[in-house]
DOLO-255866 format. One record per residue: residue in one letter; x, y, z of N, C-alpha, C, O, CB in turn. Coordinates in pm, whole numbers, plus 50000, padded with zeros to 5 digits. Glycine has a CB too. Example, Ala and Ser with C-alpha at 12.3 -4.5 7.8 and 13.67 -1.06 7.14 Angstrom:
// DOLO-255866
A513194943150780512304955050780513204967050780514244966850846511314955350905
S512854977550708513674989450714512905000350787513415011450804514084994050572
//
This chain:
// DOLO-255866
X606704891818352606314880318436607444870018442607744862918538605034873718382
X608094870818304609254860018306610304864118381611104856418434609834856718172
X610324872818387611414877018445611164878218628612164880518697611764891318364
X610504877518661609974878618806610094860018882610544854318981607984885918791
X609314856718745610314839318803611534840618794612194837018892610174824018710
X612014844418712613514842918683614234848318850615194842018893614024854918522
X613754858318919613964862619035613684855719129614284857319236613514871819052
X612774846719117611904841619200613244828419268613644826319382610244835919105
X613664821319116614404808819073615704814119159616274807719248614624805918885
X616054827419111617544826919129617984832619353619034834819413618284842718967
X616744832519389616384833219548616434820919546617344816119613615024839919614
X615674812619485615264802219545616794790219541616904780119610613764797619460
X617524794019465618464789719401619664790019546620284781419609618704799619254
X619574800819550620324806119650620294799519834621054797719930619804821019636
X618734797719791618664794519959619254777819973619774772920073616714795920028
X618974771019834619104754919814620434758519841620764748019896618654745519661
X621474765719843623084764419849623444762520012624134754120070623924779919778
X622654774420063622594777120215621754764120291622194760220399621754792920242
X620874759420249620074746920337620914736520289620944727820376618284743320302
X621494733920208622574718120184623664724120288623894714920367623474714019976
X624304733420318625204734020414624894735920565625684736220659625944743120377
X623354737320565622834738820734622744722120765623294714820847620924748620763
X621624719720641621114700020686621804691720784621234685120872621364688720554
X623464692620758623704681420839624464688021000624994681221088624784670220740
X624254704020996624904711121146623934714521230624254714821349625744725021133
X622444718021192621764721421286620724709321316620254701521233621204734621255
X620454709621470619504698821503617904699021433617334709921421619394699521663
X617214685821386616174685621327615024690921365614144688821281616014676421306
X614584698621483613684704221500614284719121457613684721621352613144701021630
X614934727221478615374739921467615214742221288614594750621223617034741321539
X616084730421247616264728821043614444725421001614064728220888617734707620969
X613664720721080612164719221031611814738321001611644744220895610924709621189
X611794743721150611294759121188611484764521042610764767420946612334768821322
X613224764321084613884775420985613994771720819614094781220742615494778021041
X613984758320767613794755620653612064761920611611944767220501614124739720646
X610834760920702609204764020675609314778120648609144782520534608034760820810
X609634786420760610074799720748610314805320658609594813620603610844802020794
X612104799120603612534807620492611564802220347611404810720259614374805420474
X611204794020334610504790220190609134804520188608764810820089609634768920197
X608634806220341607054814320327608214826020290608094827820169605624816920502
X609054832920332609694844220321610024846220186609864856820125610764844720401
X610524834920137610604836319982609674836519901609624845819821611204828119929
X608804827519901606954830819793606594841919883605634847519830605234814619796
X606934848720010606214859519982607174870619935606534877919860605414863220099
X608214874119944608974882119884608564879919688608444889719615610614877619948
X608464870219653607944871719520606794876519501606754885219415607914861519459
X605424872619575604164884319591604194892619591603634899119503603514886419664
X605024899419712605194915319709605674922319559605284932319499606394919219826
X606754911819530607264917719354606204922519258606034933419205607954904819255
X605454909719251604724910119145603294915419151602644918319050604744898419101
X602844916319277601714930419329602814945419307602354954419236601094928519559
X603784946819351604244957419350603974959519190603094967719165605634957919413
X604454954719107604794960618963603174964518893602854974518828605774946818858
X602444953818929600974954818895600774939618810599814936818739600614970518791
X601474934418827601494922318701600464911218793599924903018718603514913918654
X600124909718932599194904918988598814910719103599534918519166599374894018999
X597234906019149596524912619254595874898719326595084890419281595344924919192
X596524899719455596104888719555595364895319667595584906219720597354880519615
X594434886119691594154886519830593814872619906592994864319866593044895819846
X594634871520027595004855920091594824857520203594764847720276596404849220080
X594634873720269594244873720400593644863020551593744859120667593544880720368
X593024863320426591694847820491592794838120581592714835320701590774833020305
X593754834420493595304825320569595754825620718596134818020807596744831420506
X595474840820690596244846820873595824842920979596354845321088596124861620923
X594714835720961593864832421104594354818521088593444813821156591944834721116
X595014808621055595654800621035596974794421058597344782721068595494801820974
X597794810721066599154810821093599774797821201600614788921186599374825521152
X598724802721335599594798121442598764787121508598944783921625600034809921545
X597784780921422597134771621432597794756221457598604755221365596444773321331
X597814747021516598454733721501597724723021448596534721621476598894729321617
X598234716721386597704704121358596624703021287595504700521330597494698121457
X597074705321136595464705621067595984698920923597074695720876594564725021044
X594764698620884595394692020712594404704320617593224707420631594674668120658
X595294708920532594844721820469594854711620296595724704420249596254739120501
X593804714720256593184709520134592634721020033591694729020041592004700020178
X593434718919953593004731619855592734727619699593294717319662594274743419854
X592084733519620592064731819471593074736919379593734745719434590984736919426
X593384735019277594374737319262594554740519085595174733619003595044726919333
X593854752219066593544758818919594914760918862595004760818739592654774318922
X596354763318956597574776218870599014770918937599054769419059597254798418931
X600174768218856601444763218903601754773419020602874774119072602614762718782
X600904779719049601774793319151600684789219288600984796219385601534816619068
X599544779919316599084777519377600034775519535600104783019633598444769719309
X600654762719507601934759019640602574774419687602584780519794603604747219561
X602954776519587603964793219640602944799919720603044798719842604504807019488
X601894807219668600554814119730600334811219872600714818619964599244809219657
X599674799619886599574791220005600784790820096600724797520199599274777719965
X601704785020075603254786120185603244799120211603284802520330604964782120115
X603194808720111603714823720138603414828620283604094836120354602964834420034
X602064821520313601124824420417601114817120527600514820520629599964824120376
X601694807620517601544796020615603064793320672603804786820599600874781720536
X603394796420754604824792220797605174782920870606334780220902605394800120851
X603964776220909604254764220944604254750420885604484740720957603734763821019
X603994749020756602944745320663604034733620588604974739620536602244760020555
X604114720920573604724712620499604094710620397602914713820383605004702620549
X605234701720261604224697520171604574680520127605494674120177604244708720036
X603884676820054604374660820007604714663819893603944669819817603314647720002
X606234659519851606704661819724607174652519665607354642619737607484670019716
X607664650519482607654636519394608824638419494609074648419560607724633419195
X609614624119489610544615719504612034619719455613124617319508610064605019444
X611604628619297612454632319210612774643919204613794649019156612194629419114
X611144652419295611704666519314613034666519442614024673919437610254677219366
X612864659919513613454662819653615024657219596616034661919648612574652619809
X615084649319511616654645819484617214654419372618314652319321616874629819437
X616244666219332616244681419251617474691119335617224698519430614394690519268
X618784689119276619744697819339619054715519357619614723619431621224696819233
X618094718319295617654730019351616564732719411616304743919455617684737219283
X615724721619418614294722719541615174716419697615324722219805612444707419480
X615604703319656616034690819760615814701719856614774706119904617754681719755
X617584706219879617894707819946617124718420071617314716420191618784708319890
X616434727020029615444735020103614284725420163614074726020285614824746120002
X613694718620102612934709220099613674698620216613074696020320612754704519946
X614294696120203614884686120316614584690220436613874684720521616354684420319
X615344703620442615684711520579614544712920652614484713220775616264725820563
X613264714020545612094715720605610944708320655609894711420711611744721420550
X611624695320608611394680220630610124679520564609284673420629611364674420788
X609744684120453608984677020335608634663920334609334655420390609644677820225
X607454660820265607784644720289607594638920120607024643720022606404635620423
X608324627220141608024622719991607424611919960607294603420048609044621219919
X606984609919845606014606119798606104590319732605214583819678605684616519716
X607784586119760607844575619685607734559319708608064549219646608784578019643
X607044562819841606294547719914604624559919968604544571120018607754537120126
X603874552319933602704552920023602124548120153601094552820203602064550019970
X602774539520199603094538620368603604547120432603244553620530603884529720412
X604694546720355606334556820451605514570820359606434578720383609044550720371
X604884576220307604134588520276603264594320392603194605020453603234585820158
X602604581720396601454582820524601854583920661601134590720735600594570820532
X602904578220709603754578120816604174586220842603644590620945604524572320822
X605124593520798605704603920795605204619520796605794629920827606284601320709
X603914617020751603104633020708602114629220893601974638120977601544632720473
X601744618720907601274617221023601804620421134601104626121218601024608021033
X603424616821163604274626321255604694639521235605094647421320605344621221278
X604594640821131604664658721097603424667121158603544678721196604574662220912
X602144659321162601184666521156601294668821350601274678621424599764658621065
X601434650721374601284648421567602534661121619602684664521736602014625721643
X603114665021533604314674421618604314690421593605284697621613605934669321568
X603094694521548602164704521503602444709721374602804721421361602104715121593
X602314702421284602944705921171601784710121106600834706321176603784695721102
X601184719220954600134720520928600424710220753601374711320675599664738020946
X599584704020746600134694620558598994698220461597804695620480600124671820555
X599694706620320599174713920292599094701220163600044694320127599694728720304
X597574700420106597564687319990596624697619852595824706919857596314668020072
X597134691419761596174690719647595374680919595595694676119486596694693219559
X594324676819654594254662319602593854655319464593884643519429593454657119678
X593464667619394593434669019266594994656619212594944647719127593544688319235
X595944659819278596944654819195597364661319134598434663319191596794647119131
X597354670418997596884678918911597134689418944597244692019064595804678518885
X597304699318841596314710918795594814707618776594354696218770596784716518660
X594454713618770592474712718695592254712518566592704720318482591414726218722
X591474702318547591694697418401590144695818380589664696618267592744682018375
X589364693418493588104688118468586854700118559586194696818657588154670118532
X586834708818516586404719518631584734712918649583984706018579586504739918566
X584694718218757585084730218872586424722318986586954728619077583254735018987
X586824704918947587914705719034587594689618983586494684318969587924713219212
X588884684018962589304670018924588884658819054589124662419169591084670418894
X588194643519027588454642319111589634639919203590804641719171587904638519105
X589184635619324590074636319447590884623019456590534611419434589194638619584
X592204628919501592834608419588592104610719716591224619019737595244603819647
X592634601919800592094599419877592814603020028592374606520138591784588219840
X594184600119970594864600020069594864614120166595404613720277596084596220017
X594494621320139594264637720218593314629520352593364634120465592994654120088
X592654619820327591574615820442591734605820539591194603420647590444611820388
X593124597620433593674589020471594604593120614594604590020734594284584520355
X595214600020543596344607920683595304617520778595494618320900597904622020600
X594214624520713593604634420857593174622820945593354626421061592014646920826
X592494605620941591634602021011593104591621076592834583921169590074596420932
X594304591821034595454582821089595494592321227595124588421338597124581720980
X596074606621193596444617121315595354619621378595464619121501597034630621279
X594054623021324592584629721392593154638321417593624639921529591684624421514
X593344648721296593344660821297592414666321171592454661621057594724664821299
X591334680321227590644685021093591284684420966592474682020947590304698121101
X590404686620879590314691720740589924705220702588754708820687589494684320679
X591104713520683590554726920652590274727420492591224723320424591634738820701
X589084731820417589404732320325589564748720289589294758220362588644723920263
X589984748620181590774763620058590174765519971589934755319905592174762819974
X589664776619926588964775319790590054783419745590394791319832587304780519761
X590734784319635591554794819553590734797819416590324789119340593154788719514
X590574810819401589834820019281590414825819190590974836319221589174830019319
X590504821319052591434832619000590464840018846589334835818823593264823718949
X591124851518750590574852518694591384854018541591384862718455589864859718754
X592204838018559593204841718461593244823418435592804816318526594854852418527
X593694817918328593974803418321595724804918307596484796818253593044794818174
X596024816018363597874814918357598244800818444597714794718537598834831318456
X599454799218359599714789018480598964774518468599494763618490599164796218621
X597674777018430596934764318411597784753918383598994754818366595964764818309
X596824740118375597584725718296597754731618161596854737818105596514709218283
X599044729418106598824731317989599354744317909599674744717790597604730217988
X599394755118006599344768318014601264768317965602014761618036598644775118193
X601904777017832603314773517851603494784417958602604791718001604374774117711
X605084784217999605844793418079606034807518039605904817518109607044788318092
X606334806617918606714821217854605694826817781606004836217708607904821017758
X604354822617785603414826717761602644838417817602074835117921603004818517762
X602484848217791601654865617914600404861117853600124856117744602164889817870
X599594865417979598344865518001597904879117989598684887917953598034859518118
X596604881618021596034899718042596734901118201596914893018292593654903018047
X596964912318188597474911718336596724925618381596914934818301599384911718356
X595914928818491597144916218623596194906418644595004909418637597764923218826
X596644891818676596164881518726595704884318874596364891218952597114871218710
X594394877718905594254883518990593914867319080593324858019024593244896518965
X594344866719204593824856119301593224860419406593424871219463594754848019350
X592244849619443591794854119583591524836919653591254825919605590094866219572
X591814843019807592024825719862591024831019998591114840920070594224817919914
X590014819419996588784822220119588844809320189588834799720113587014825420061
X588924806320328588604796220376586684789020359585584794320346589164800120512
X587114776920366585994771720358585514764520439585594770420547585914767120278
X584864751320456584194741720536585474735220614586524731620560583244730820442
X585124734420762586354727320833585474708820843584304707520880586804737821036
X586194699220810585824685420813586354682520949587404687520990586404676220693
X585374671721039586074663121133586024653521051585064650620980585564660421274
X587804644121064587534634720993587224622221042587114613720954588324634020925
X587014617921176586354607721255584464609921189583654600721195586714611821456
X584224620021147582964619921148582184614221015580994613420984582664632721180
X583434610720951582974596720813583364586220860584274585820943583724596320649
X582544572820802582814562720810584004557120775584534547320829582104558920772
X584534565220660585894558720630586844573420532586564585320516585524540820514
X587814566020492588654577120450588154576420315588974583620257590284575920469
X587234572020218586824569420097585634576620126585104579920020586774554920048
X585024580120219583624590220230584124600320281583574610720244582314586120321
X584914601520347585264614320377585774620420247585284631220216586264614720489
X586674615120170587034620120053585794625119956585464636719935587844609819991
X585424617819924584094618719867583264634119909583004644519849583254604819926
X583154631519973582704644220106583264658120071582504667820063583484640420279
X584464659120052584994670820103585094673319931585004685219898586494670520224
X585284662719814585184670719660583844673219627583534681919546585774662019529
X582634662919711581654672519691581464685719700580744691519619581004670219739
X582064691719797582034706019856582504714519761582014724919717582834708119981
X583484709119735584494719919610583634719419546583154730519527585964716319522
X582894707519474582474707019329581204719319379581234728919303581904688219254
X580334720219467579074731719512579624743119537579074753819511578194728719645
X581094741719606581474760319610582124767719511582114780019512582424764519719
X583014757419377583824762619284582144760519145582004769019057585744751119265
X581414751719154580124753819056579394764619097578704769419008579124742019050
X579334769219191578344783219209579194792919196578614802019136577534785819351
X580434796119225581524802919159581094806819059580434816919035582634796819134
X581494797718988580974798118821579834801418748579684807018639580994787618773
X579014796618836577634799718760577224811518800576144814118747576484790218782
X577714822318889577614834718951578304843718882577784854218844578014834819079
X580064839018848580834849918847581724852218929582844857018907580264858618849
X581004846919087581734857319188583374855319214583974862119297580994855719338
X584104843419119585054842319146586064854719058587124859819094585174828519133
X585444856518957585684869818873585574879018907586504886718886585174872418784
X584564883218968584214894419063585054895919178585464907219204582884893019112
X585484883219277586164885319358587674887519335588354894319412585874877419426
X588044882819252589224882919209589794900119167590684908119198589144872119089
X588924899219100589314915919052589154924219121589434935319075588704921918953
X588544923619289588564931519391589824925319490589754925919613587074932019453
X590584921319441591374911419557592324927919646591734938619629592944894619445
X593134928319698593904935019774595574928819703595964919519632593434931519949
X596114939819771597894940619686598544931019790598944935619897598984960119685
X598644918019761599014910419821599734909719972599494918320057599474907219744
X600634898819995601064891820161601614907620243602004907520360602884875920148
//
């Protein structure tokens, strides 16, 4: 497994060399495309790895009807550090909001730039910015957990996921992600193996209008209720165990 990040890192490594030398030659709509692109090409080239070997079993299908969708805010839970990768793998149109400190990260930045990420280190200029990403069909993919999951069936929520869908008035898709492993978890070290194979499975869920709350504090409210009824019956069923271990050989 360590060694499959280690593959994962030294791609990813690679592309940060190639996007610091595109950033300042190609025009900013073309460097958005092709920075979204190559990141899904890379988390999914690591899927395929690690379904290939047997060390995990995904199924994300559910995503594809999503692909070529515009303008949505994709809200997901967020149990496993491999969550973001999973999700992009699938989504190629798909931005994310990142720390302040990742993006000045000589080996995220620069990919991250190209792809016009947004950052996180004003909450105005956060909100602003993810709002023209979204008006120019961008899809913004949030955790609102903050977090990993610390408090199951799902931490609460910020807010801001409701904040930006009801600025643009664009839906709320939500994500349920299933797994049957705490790899990765909060907490979880790096060089630590789990039983393998880890298995994920990612199902779409309830689509939110977000004009249709009173405010961005009920809508929020709203949409972790949901998690908390679809990831608690999860649980109290199984079926996320069950589903998981039937997942398909990943992207």
């Amino acid at each position: 497994m360590q060694t499959n990040l280690l593959i994962q890192g030294l791609i990813l490594g690679s592309w940060s060399i190639a996007a610091l030398l595109l950033y300042p030659l190609i025009p900013r709509r073309a460097g958005l495309r092709l920075g979204r692109v190559m990141v899904a090409r890379i988390y999914g080239l690591f899927w395929r790895i690690v379904t290939f070997s047997g060390m995990m079993r995904l199924d994300a299908q559910a995503l594809d009807s999503l692909r070529d969708e515009d303008r949505l805010v994709l809200v997901a839970n967020h149990p496993s550090m491999l969550d973001a990768v999973l999700l992009a793998a699938r989504l190629p149109r798909s931005f994310c909001v990142m720390k302040a400190s990742l993006m000045r990260n000589p080996f995220l930045g620069p990919g991250a730039r190209l792809a016009r990420y947004v950052r996180n280190d004003s909450a105005l200029g956060m909100v602003r910015c993810a709002v023209r990403e979204l008006q120019d069909g961008g899809q913004l993919l949030l955790f609102p957990e903050g977090t990993r999951t610390t408090e199951p069936p799902v931490n609460k929520f910020h807010a801001s996921f409701a904040v930006i869908a009801r600025r643009a008035k664009v839906p709320v898709q939500t994500v349920i992600i299933e797994t049957n492993s705490p790899y990765l978890s909060k907490g979880w070290p790096l060089w630590r193996l789990p039983p393998l194979p880890v298995c994920f499975v990612v199902r779409l869920g309830r689509r939110f209008d977000p004009l249709a709350a009173t405010d961005a504090d009920s809508l929020s409210k709203e949409v972790h209720a949901y998690f908390v009824d679809e990831l608690g019956a999860d649980a109290r069923t199984g079926h996320a165990t069950q589903s998981a271990e039937a997942a398909g050989q990943g992207p």
